[in-house]
MARVEX-110936 format. One record per residue (C-alpha): residue number from 1; residue in three letters; x, y, z. Coordinates in steps of 0.5 Angstrom, whole numbers. Example, Ala and Ser with C-alpha at 12.3 -4.5 7.8 and 13.67 -1.06 7.14 Angstrom:
<atoms>
(1, ALA, (25, -9, 16))
(2, SER, (27, -2, 14))
</atoms>
This chain:
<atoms>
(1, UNK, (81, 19, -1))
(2, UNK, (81, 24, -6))
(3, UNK, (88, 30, -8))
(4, UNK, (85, 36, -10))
(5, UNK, (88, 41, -12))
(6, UNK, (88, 45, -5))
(7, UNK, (92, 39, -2))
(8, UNK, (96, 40, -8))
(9, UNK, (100, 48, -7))
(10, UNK, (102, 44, -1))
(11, UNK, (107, 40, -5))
(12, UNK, (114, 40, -6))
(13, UNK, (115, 47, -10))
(14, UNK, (107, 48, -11))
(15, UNK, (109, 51, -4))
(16, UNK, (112, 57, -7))
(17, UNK, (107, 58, -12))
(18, UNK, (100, 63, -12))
(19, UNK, (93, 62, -15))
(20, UNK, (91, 67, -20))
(21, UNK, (85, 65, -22))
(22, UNK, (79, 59, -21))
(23, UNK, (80, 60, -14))
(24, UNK, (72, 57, -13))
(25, UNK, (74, 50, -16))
(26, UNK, (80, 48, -12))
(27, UNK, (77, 42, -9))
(28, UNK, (77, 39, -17))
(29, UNK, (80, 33, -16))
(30, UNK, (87, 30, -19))
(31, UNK, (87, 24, -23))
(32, UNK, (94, 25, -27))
(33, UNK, (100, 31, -29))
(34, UNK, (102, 32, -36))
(35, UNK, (106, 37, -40))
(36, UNK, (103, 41, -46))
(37, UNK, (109, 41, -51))
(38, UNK, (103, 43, -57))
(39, UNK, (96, 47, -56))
(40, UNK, (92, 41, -59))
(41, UNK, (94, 36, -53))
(42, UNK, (87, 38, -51))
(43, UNK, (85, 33, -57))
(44, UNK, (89, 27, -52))
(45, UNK, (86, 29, -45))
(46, UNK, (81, 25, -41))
(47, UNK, (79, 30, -36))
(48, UNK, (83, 31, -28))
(49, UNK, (89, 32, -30))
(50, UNK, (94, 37, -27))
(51, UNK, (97, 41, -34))
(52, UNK, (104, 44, -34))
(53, UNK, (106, 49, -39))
(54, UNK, (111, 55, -40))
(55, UNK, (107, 58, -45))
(56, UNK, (112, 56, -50))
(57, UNK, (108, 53, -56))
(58, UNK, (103, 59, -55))
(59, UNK, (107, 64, -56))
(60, UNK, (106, 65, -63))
(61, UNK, (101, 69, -62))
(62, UNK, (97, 65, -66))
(63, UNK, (93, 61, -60))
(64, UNK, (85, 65, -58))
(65, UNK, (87, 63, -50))
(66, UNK, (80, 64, -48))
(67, UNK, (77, 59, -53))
(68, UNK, (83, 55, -51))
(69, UNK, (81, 56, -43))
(70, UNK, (75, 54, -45))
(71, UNK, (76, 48, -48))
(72, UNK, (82, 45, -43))
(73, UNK, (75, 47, -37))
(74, UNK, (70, 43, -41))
(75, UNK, (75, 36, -42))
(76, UNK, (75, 37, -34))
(77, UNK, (82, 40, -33))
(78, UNK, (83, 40, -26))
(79, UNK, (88, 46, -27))
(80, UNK, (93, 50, -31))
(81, UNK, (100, 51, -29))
(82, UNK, (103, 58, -31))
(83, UNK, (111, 58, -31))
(84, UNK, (113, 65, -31))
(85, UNK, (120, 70, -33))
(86, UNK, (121, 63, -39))
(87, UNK, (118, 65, -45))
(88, UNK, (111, 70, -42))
(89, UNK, (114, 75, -36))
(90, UNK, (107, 74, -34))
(91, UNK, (100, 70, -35))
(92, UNK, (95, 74, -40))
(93, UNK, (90, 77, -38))
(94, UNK, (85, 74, -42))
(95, UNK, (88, 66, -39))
(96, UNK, (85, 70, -32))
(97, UNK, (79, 72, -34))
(98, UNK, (76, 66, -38))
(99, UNK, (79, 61, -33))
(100, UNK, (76, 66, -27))
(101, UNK, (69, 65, -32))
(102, UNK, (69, 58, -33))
(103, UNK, (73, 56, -26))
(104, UNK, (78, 53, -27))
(105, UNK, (84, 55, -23))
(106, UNK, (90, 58, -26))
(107, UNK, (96, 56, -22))
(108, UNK, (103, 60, -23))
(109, UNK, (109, 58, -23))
(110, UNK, (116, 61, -21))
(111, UNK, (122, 61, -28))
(112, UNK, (126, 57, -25))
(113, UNK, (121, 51, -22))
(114, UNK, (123, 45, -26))
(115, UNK, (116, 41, -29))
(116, UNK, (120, 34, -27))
(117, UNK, (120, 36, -19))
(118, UNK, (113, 38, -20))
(119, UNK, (110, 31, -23))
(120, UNK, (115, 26, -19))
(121, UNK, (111, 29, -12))
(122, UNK, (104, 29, -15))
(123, UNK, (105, 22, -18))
(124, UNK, (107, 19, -12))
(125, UNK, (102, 22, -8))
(126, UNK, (97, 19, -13))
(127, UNK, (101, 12, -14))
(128, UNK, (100, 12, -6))
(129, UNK, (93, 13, -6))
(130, UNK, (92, 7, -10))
(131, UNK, (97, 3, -7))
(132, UNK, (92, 5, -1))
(133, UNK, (86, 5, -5))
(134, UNK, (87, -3, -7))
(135, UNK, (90, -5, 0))
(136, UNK, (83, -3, 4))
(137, UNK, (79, -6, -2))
(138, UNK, (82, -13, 0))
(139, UNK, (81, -11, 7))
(140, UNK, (73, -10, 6))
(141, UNK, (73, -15, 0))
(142, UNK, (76, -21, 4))
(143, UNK, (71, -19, 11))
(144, UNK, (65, -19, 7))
(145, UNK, (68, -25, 3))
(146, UNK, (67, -28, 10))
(147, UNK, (61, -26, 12))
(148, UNK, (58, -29, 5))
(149, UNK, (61, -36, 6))
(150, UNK, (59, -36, 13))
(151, UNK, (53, -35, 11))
(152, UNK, (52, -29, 15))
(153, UNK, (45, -25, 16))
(154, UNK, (44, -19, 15))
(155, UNK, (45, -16, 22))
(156, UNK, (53, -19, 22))
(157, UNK, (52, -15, 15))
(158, UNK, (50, -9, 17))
(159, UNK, (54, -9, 23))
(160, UNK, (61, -9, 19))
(161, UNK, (58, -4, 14))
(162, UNK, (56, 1, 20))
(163, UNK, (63, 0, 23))
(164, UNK, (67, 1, 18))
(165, UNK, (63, 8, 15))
(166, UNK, (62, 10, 21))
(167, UNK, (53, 11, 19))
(168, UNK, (48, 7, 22))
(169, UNK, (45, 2, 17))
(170, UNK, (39, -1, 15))
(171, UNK, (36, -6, 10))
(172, UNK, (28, -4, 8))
(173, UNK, (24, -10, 4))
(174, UNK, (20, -6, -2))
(175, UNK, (15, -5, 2))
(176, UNK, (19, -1, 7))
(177, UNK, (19, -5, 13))
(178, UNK, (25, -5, 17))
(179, UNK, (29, -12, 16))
(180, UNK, (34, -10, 21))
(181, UNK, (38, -3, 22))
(182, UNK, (44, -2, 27))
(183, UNK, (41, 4, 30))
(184, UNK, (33, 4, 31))
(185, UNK, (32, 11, 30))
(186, UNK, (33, 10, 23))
(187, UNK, (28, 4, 22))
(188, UNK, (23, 10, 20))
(189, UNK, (23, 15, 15))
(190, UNK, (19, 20, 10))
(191, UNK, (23, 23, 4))
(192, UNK, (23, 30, 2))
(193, UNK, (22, 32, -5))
(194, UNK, (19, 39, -4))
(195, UNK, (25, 42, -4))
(196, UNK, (31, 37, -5))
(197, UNK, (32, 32, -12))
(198, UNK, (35, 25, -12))
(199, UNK, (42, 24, -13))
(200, UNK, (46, 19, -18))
(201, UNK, (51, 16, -15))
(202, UNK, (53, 11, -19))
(203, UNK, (50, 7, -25))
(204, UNK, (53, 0, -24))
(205, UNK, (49, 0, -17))
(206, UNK, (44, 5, -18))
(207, UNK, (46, 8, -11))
(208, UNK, (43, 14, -11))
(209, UNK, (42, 20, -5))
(210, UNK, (36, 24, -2))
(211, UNK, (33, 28, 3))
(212, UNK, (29, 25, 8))
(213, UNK, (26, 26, 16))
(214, UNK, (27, 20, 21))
(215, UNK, (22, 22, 26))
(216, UNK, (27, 21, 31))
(217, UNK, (31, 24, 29))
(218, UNK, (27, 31, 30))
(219, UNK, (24, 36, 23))
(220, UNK, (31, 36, 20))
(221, UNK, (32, 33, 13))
(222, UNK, (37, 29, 13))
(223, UNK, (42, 26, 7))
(224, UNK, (40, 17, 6))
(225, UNK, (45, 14, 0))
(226, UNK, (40, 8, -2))
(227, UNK, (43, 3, -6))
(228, UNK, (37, -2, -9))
(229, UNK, (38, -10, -8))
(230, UNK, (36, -13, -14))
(231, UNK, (36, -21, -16))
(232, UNK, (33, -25, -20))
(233, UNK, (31, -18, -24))
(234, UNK, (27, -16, -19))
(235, UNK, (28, -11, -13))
(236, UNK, (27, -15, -7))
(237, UNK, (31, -10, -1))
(238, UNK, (34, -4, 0))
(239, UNK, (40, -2, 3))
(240, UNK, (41, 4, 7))
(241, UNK, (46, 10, 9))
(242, UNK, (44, 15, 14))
(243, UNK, (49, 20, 14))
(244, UNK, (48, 23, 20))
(245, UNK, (55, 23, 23))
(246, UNK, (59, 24, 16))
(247, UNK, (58, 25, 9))
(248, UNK, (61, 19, 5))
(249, UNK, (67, 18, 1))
(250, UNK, (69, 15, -4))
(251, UNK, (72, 10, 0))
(252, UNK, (65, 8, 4))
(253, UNK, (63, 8, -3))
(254, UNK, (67, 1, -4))
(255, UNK, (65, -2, 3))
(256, UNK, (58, -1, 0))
(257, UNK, (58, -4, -6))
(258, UNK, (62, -10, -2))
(259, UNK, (56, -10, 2))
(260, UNK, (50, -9, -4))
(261, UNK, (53, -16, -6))
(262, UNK, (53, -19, 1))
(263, UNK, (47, -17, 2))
(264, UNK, (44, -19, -4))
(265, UNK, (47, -27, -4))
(266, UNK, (43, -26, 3))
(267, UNK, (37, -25, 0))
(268, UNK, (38, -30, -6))
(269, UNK, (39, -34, -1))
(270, UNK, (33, -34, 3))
(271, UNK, (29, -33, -4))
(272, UNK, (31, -40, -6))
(273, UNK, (30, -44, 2))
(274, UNK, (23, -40, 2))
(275, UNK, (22, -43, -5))
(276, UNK, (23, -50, -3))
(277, UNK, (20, -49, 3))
(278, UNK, (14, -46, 0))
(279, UNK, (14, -52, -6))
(280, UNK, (14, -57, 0))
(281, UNK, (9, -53, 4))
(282, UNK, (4, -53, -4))
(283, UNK, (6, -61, -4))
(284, UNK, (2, -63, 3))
(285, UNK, (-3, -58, 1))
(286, UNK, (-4, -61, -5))
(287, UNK, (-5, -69, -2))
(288, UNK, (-9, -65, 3))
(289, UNK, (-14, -63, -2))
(290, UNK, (-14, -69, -7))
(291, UNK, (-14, -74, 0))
(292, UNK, (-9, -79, -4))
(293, UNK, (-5, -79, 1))
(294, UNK, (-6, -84, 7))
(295, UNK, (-8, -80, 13))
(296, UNK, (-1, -82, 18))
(297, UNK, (3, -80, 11))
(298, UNK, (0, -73, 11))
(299, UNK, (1, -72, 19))
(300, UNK, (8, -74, 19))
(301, UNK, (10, -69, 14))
(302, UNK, (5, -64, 17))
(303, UNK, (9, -65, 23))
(304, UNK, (16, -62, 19))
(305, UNK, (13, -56, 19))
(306, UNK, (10, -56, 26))
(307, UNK, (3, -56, 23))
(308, UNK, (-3, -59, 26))
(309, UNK, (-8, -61, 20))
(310, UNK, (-11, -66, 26))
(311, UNK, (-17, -61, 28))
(312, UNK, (-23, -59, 24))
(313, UNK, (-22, -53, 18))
(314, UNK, (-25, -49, 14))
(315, UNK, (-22, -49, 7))
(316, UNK, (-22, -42, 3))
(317, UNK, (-20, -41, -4))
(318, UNK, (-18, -35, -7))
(319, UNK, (-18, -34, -15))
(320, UNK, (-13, -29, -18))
(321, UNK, (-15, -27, -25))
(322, UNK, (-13, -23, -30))
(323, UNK, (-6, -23, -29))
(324, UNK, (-4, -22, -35))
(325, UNK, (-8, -16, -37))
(326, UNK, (-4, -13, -31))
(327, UNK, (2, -15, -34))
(328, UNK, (0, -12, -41))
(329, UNK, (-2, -5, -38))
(330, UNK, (5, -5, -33))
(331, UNK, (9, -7, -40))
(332, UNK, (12, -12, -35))
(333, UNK, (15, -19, -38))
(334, UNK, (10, -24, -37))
(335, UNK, (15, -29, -36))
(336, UNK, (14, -35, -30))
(337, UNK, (18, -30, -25))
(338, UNK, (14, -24, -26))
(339, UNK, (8, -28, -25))
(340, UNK, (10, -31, -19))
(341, UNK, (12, -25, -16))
(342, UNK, (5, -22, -17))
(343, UNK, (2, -29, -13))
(344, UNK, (7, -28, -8))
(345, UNK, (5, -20, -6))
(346, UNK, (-2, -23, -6))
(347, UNK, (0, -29, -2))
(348, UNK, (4, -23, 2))
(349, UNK, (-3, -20, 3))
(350, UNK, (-8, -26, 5))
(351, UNK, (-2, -27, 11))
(352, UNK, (-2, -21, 14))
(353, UNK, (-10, -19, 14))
(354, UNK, (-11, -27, 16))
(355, UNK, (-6, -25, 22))
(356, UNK, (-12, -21, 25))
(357, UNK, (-16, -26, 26))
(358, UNK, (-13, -32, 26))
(359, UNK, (-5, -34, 26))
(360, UNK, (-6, -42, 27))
(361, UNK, (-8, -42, 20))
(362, UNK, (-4, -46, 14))
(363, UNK, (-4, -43, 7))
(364, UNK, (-1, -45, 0))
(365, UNK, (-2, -45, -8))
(366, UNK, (-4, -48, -13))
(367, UNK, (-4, -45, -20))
(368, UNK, (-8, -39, -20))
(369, UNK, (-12, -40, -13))
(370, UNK, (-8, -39, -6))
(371, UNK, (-11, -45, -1))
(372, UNK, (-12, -42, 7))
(373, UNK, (-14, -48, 12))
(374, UNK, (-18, -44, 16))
(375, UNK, (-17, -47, 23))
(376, UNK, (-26, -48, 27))
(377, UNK, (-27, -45, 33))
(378, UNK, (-34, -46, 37))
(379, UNK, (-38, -40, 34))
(380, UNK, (-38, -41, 27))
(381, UNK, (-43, -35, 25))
(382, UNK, (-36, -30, 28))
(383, UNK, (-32, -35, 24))
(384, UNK, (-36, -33, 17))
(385, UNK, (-35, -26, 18))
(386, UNK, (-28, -26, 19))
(387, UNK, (-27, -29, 13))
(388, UNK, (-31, -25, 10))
(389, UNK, (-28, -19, 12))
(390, UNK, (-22, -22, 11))
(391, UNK, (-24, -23, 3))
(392, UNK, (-27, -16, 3))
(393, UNK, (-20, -12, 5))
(394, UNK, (-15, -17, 0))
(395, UNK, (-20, -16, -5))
(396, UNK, (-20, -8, -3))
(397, UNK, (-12, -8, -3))
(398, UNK, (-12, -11, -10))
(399, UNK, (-16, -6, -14))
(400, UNK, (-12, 0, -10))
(401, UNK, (-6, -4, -12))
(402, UNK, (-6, -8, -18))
(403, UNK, (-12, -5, -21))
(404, UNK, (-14, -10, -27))
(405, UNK, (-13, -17, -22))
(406, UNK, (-20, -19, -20))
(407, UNK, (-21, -24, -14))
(408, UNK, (-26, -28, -12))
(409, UNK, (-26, -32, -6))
(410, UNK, (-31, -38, -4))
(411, UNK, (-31, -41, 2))
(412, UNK, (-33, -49, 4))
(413, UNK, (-36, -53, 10))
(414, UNK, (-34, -55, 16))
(415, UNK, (-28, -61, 15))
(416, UNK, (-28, -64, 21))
(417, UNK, (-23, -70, 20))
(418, UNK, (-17, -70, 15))
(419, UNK, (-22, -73, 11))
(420, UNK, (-27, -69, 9))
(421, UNK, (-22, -63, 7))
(422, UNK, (-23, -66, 0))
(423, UNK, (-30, -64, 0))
(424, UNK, (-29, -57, 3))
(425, UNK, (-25, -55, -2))
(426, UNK, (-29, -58, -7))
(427, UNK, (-35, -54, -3))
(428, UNK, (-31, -47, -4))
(429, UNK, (-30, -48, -11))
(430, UNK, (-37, -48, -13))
(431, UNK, (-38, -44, -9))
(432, UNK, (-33, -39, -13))
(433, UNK, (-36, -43, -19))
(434, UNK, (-44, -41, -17))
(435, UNK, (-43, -34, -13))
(436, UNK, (-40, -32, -21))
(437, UNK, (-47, -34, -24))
(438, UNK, (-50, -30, -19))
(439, UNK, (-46, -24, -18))
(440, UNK, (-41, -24, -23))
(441, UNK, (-33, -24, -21))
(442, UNK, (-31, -21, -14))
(443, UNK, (-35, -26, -10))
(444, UNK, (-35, -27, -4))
(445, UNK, (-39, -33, -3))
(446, UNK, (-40, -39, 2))
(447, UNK, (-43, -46, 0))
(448, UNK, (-48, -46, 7))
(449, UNK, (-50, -40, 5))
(450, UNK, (-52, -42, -3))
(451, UNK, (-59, -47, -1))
(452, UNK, (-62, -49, -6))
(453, UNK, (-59, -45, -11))
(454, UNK, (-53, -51, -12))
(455, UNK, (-58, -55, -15))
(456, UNK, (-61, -50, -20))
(457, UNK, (-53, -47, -22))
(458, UNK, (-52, -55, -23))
(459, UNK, (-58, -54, -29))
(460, UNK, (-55, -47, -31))
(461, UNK, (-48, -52, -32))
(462, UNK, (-52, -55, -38))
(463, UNK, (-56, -49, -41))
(464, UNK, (-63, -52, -39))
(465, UNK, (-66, -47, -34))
(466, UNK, (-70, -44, -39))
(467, UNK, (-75, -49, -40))
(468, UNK, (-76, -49, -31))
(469, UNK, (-79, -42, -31))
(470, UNK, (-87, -43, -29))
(471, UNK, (-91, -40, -34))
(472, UNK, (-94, -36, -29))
(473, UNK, (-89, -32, -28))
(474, UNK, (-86, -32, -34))
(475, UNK, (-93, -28, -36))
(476, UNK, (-91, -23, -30))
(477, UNK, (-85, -22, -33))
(478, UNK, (-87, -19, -39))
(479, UNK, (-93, -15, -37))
(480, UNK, (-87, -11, -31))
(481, UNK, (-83, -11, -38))
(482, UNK, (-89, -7, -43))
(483, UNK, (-92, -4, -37))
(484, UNK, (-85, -1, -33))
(485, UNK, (-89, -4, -27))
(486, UNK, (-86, -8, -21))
(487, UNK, (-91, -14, -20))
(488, UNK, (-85, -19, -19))
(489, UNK, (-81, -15, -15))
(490, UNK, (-86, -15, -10))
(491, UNK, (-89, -21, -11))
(492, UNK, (-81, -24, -10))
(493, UNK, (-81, -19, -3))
(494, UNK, (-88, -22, -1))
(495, UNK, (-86, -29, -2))
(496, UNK, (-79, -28, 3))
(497, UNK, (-84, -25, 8))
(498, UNK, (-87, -31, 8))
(499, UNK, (-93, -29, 6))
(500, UNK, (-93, -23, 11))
(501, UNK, (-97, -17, 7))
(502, UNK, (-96, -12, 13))
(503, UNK, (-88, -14, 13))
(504, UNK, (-88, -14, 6))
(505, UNK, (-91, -7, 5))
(506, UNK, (-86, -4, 9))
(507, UNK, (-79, -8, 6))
(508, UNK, (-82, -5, 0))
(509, UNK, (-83, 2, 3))
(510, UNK, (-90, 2, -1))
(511, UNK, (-97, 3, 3))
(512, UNK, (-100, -4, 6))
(513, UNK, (-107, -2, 0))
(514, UNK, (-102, -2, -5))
(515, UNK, (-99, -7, -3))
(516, UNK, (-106, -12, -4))
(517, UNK, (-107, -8, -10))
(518, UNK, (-101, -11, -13))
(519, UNK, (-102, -19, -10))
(520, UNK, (-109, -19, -13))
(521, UNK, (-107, -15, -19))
(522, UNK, (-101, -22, -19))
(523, UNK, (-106, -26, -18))
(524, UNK, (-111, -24, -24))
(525, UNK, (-105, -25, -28))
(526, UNK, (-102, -31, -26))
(527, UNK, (-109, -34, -25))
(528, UNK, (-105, -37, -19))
(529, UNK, (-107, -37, -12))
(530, UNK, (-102, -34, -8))
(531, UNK, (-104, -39, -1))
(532, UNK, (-103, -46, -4))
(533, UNK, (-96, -47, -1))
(534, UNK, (-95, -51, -7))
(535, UNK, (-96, -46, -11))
(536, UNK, (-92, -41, -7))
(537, UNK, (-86, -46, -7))
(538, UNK, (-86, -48, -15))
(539, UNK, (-86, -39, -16))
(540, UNK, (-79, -39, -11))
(541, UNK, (-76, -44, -15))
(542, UNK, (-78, -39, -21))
(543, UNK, (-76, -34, -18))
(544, UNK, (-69, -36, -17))
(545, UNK, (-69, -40, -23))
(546, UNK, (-70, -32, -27))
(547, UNK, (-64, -30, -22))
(548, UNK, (-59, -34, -25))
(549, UNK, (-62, -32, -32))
(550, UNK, (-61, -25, -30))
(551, UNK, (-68, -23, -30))
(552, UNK, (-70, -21, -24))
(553, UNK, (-65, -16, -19))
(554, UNK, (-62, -18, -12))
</atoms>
């Protein structure tokens, strides 16, 4: 509730008085009255004072009245009024044009007005107007006090805040999704900034006011005050104000910052519960995996959380690496919060494309890893692809969104019972571990799917599969690297083809002649005949053997 000097001409003896210059800021609003005894009182102004003057200590002749006017506009005078017929029959005419310059109104004031009759009104008004002030303060602080011990959620919250405004209110999370809102024509909105900037409203609060269009509300823009809910240093919702039926003012500006606090107790609140129901899911995920607890144990906690862990599950393991590059490039504090903030977005991730899927699936976190017991259906080879698919999105989603972070996702077999968790997730594990040797980070890799290659990465552990690669091969190997030939690809497409030319010639995209060509141009080389099934297997091995060593392609 704001005096501007408008509301001001119509007190007491300002009635009879006229504006003679300024008249574009008659809304400057009105913080205090005070009388100018000498010209330098503008050295102990603090700006939205009423300033009363006759002229008197002006009258020498030895005042620049346009510098003087412009130093009363820039300390933010609210107006100059002018007692006439005392000791100035009239108000100069170089105050009026330098005030009608810089806006600042100029108010004249008949001789005989007496400044005490002007100033009592005006503080009274003002003293009401924070005796009001203070008295709807403790009205809105002891309502939202209310809520804040009653544990009230953010319906009550947003409720009473779009009562006492008079605006329909909502509180979005980071991501923009609709928490709650009073009014669902306001849970959507897109932001103009072509034509309309940001505007500050408050620097303890960080409150700021924008345009934006609300789907259902038609194509015109229409003002949002937003207000930033930070806690624990990090932004977790924001509360807004779409101002569709009136503007705010500064009263509703109290009720919000009541609100931002109750709000931000709500989420601080839900952020601690979650943690501790988070700890204790991670607790029972940890027993699953390690099987050190007793199965009945590990049921009836599950049991708490409503999880069915009796059934058979796949686990699946995602890694997260590389956080703290990420961090380094955001130039964000690597501390534990920012960490976990970074896991909880990933985790937040992994959830909502599983939901796709499947929503009977129980995940937690260990370290760096986020752990997903995957519940089994009966078609195992859909199940796989969905998994798959799911790895592919999250790992698709991280590198839009958080750039540097890598992940890789290993995926077990099949644990029937509660005791065979262990395993499967020892199984997805080297799955990571092995799918890396092979292909580097960003694997997707299932452990049904790595055969044979388990046993050789075993060997690559300790450094000693050089000395497994068959001499034959490892003279086709160097005639391909002096010739530029393409012998041990063929001969590996051959081999996959079970000894088929004809198939192999077409995988190869080469002529069936050419093909023979090549196996006997191998065959020569090698001193090797191709049809020995004991042959063949021991080139197999060699061939994934040099895999791993990265001497062949895919």
């Amino acid at each position: 509730m704001e005096i501007t000097v408008k509301e001001l001409m119509q007190l007491g003896p300002l009635k009879a008085s006229h504006v003679v210059a300024g008249y574009q800021n008659l809304d400057n609003v009105v913080k205090g009255v005070t009388i100018m005894e000498a010209p330098d009182i503008v050295n102990w102004l603090s700006g939205g004072e009423l300033l009363l003057t006759s002229l008197y200590s002006t009258s020498g002749g030895e005042v620049n009245y346009p510098e003087f006017i412009q130093k009363l506009s820039a300390k933010g005078v609210c107006a100059l009024a002018v007692k006439v017929r005392r000791f100035v029959d009239d108000i100069p005419q170089e105050i009026i044009e330098t005030a009608n310059e810089v806006g600042l109104p100029i108010i004249e004031l008949e001789g005989n007005v007496r400044f005490v009759d002007i100033m009592y009104p005006v503080m009274e008004m003002l003293f009401n107007k924070q005796v009001v002030e203070l008295k709807y303060y403790k009205e809105v602080q002891e309502r939202f006090t209310a809520l804040a011990l009653h544990c009230e959620g953010l319906e009550s919250i947003t409720t009473t805040l779009a009562e006492l405004i008079g605006n329909p209110v909502a509180v979005f999370d980071k991501s923009r999704k609709c928490l709650y809102t009073t009014d669902e024509k306001i849970n959507q909105f897109s932001e103009v900034t072509e034509l309309y900037d940001r505007e500050l409203l408050s620097d303890k609060f960080s409150f700021y006011r924008h345009m934006v269009v609300f789907p259902s509300c038609g194509e015109e823009p229409i003002p949002q005050v937003v207000v930033p809910i930070q806690a624990l240093s990090q932004i977790k919702a924001y509360l807004t104000v779409a101002e569709i039926n009136r503007p705010l003012q500064d009263m509703d500006f109290i009720c919000l910052e009541h609100a931002a606090t109750v709000v931000t107790l709500d989420r601080v609140k839900r952020f601690a519960v979650k943690e501790v129901e988070q700890k204790f899911r991670n607790d029972i995920i940890e027993h699953l995996i390690s099987g050190e607890v007793e199965v009945n144990i590990l049921l009836e906690r599950a049991s708490l959380l409503e999880w069915d862990i009796d059934r058979p599950f796949v686990v699946v393991l995602f890694n997260i690496k590389h956080i703290d590059a990420y961090l380094a490039e955001k130039k964000s504090q690597q501390d534990k919060l920012a960490l976990q903030g970074i896991k909880s977005e990933i985790q937040t991730m992994i959830t909502g494309l599983m939901k796709f899927h499947t929503r009977d699936f129980i995940l937690g976190h260990k370290g760096d890893s986020i752990i997903v017991l995957w519940p089994v259906n009966d078609n195992i080879e859909k199940l796989l692809q969905d998994i798959k698919k799911t790895g592919l999105e999250v790992q698709r989603q991280t590198k839009k969104r958080l750039k540097k972070i890598s992940i890789s996702m290993g995926i077990g077999d099949v644990a029937a019972e509660i005791q065979d968790i262990p395993q499967s997730y020892k199984e997805a594990q080297d799955a990571i571990l092995f799918g890396e040797m092979l292909h580097g980070e960003n694997v997707i890799s299932s452990f049904q799917e790595l055969g044979v290659l388990r046993i050789l990465c075993k060997f690559g552990e300790r450094n000693a599969l050089e000395e497994f690669v068959p001499r034959p091969l490892r003279k086709l190997y160097d005639y391909d690297q002096t010739n530029q030939g393409e012998l041990l690809k063929s001969l590996k497409v051959f081999l996959e083809c079970n000894g088929n030319a004809s198939k192999a010639a077409k995988e190869l995209f080469i002529h069936y002649k050419t093909l023979l060509y090549r196996l006997e141009r191998i065959k020569d080389i090698t001193e090797l005949n191709l049809e020995d099934n004991k042959n063949r297997l021991e080139l197999e091995l060699g061939l994934k053997i040099m895999r791993l060593l990265n001497q062949t392609s895919e």
